[in-house]
C-alpha positions as CSV (number, residue, x, y, z in Angstrom):
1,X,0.0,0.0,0.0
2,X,2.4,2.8,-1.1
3,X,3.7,4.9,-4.3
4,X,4.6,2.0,-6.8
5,X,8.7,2.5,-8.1
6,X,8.7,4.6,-10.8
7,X,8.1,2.7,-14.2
8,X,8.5,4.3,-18.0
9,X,4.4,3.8,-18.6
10,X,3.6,5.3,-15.0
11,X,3.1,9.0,-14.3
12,X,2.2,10.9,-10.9
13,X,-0.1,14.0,-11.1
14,X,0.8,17.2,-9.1
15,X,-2.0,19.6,-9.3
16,X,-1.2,23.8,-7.9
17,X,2.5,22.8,-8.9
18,X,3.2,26.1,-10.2
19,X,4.2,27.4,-6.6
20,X,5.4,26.6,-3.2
21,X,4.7,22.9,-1.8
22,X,3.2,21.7,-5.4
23,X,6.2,22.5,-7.0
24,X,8.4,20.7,-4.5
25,X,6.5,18.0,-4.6
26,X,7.5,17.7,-8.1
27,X,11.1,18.1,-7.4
28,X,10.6,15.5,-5.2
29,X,8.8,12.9,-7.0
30,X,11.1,13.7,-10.3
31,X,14.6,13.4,-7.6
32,X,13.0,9.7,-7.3
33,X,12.7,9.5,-10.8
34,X,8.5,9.6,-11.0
35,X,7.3,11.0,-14.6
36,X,5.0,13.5,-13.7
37,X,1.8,15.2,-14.9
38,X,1.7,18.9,-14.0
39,X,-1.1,21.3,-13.3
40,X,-1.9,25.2,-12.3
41,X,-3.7,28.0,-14.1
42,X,0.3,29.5,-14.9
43,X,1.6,28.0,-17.8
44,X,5.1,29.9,-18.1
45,X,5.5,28.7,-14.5
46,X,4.9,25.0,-15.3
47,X,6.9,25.4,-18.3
48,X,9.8,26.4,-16.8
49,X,9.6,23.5,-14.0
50,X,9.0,21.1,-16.3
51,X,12.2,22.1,-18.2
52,X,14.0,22.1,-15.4
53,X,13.0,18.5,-14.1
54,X,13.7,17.2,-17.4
55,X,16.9,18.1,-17.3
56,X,18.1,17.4,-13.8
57,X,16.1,14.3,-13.2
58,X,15.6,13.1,-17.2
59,X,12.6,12.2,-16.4
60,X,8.9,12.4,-19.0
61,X,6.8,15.7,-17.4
62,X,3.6,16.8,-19.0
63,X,2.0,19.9,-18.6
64,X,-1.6,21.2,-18.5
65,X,-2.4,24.6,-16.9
66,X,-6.1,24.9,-16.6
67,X,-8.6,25.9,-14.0
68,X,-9.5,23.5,-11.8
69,X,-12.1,24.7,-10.3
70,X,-13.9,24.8,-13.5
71,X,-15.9,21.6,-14.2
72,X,-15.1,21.5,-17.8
73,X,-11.6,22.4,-17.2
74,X,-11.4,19.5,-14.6
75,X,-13.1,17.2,-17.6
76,X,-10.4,18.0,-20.1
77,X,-7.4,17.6,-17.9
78,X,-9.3,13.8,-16.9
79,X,-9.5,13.0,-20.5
80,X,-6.1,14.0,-22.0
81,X,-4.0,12.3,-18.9
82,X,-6.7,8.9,-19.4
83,X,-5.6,9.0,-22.9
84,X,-2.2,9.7,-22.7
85,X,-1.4,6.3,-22.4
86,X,0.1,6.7,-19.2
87,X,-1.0,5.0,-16.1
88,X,-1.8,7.4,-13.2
89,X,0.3,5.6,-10.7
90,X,-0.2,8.4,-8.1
91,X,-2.1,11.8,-7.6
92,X,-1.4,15.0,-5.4
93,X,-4.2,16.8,-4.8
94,X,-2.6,19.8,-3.7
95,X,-4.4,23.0,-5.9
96,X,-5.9,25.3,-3.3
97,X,-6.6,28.5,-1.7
98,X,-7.5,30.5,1.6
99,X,-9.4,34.0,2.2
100,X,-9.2,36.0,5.4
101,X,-12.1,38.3,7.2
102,X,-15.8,38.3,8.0
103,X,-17.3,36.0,5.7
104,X,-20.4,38.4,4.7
105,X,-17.0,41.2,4.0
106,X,-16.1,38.8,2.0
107,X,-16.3,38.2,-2.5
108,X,-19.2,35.7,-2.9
109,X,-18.1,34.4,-5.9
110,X,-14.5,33.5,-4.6
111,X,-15.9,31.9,-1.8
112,X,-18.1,29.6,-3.6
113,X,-14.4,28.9,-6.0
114,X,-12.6,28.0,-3.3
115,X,-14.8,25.1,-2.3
116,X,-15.5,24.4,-6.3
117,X,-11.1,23.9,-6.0
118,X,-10.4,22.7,-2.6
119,X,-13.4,20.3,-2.3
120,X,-15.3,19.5,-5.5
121,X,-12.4,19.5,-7.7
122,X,-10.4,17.2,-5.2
123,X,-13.0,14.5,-5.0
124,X,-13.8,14.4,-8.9
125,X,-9.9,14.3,-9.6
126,X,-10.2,11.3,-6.9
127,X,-12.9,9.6,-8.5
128,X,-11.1,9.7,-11.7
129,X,-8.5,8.2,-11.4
130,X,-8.9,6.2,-7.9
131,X,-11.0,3.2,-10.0
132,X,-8.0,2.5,-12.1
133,X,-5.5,2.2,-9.2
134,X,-7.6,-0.4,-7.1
135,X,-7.9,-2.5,-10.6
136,X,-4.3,-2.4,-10.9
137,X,-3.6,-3.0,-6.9
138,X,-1.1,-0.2,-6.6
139,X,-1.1,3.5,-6.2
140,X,-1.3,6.2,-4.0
141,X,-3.6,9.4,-3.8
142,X,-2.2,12.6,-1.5
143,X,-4.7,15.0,-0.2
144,X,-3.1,18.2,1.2
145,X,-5.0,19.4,4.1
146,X,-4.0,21.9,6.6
147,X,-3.7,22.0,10.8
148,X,-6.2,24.2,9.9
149,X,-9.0,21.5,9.5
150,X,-8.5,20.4,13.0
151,X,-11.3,23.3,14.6
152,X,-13.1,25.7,13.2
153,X,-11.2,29.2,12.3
154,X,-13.4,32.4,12.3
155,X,-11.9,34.7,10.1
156,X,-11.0,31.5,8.2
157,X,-14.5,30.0,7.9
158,X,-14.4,28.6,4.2
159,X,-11.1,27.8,4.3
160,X,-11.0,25.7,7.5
161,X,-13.8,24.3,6.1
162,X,-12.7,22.7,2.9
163,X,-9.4,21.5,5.1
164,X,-11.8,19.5,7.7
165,X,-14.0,18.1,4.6
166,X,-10.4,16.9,2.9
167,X,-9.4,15.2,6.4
168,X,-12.6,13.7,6.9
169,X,-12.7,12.5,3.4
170,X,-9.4,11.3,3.3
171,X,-9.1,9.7,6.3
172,X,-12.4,7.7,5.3
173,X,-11.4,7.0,2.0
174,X,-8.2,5.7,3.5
175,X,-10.0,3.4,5.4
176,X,-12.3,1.8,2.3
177,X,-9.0,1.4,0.8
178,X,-7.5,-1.2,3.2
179,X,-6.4,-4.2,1.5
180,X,-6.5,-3.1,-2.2
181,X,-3.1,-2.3,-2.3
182,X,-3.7,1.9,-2.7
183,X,-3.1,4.2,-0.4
184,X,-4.5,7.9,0.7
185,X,-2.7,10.3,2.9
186,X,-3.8,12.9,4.3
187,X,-0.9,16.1,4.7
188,X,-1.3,18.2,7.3
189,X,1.4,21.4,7.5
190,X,1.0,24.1,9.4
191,X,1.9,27.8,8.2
192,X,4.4,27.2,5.2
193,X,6.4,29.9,3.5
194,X,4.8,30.3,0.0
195,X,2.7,32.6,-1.5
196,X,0.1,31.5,-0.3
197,X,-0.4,33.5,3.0
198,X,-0.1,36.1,1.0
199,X,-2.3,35.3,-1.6
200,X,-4.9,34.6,1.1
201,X,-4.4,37.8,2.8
202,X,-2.9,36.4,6.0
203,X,0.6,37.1,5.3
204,X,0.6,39.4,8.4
205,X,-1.0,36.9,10.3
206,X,1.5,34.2,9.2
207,X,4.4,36.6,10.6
208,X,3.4,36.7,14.5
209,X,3.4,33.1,14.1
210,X,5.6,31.1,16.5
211,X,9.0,30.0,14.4
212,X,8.5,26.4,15.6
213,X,5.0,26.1,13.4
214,X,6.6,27.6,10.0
215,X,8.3,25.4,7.8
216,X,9.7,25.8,4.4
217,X,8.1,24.2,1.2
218,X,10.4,21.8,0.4
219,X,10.6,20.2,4.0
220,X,6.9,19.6,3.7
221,X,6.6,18.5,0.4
222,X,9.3,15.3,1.3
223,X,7.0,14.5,4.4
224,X,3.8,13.8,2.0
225,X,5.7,11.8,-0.7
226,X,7.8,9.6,1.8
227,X,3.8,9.3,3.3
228,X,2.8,8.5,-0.2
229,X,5.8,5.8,-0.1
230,X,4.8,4.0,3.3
231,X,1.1,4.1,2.5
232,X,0.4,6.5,5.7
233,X,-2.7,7.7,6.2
234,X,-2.0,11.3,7.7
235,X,1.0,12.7,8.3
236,X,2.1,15.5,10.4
237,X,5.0,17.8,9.4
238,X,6.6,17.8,12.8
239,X,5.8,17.4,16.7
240,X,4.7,20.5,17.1
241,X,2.3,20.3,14.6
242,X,0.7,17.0,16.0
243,X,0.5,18.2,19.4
244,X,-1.7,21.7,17.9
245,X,-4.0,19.7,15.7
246,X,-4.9,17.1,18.5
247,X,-5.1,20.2,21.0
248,X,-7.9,21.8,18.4
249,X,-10.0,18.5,18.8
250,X,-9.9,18.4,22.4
251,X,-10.3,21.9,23.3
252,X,-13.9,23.1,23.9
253,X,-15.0,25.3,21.4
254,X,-16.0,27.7,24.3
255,X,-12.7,28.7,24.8
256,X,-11.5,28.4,21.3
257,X,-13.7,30.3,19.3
258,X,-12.9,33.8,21.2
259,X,-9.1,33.4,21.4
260,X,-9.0,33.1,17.6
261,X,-11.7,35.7,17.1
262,X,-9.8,38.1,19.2
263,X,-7.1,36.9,17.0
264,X,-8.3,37.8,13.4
265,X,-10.2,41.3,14.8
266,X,-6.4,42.6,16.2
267,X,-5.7,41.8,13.0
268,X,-7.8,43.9,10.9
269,X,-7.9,46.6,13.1
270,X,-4.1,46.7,12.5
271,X,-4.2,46.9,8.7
């Protein structure tokens, strides 16, 4: 039950690989010699990756930049990887996006994307490609999820949200999956240096953060593809960030809800 060794007619998809942990996830899998299927809305970015895995790692990388939270984007990027003639020998659902502030404040429409890309469009991707891996009895599927997930986050509603749907559904999944020979794992980092903080307009958030929850991209990428390898079903990026998420399940919601409140109005009043 783990990542099968790479073979010519296998690939591994990396959706979001244009930036910060999807991109080293690539590295990663191309270092171990993976061919890989690459996926983000910026084509120059994936591009240049690609290029640059090719040559380090001579390994096969395809690219597809498309939308993902689009249904007929998702629909094309199923159809061209099915009939590439390459086996999908494991998938890294790892496209997403956050949003900070009072959720009626908030864009609507961008709301509603965000689950469209860090729900819908992880289950259909799932379902795509999952069938073909329990006929074959190998594969593995990573879901990147977030400590986030672990308790509800005001200021973060939607976002913590879509993280506790991808640990429930992972986690479950996982189970269903016992004794086929495929694994899921669930990833579950804490505040990572990438754009995204930034691009989820928490960045200033993100830098009162204690320096024993940040950890760079790359570190966190290797955790979820050696837990792609051993077939875990969640793994944590470090001690710390065990001890936080258990400490959000245990901790009555009482007392949670207005620390983090307090946390995200000090916030805004300081921007």
């Amino acid at each position: 039950m783990s990542l099968p060794a790479p073979q010519p007619d296998e690939t591994v998809l990396v959706t979001g690989a244009s930036a910060g942990i999807g991109t080293e996830l690539a590295r990663e899998l191309a270092r171990r010699g993976h061919g890989l299927v690459l996926v983000a809305r910026r084509r120059e970015r994936l591009d240049e990756l690609a290029a640059q895995l090719r040559d380090a790692h001579r390994v096969d990388v395809l690219v597809h930049d498309c939308d993902l939270a689009q249904s007929d984007e998702r629909a094309a990027l199923i159809e061209a990887v099915q009939s590439s003639g390459k086996h999908v020998a494991g998938l890294c659902n790892n496209a997403g996006y956050g949003s900070f502030g009072r959720l009626w404040e908030l864009d609507r429409e961008r709301e509603a994307a965000m689950v469209q890309l860090n729900c819908v469009a992880l289950v259909d991707l799932t379902g795509a490609f999952l069938p073909a891996m329990v006929q074959r009895g190998a594969g593995a599927v990573l879901q990147v999820g977030s400590l986030a997930g672990y308790q509800p986050s005001p200021w973060n509603a939607t976002y913590s949200a879509t993280k506790a749907f991808v640990q429930s559904f992972g986690e479950s999944v996982a189970g269903e999956l016992a004794g086929t020979g495929v694994s899921m794992t669930v990833l579950c980092p804490g505040p990572v240096a990438t754009e995204f903080a930034e691009e989820a307009g928490v960045d200033d958030v993100a830098a009162t953060l204690p320096g024993f929850l940040m950890q760079d991209a790359r570190t966190v990428a290797r955790a979820g593809v050696e837990g792609m390898l051993s077939g875990k079903r969640v793994v944590f990026t470090g001690l710390p960030h065990r001890i936080t998420a258990q400490a959000g399940r245990i901790t009555p919601r009482t007392a949670l809800l207005p620390i983090v409140n307090r946390i995200g109005r000090r916030t805004l009043a300081d921007r």
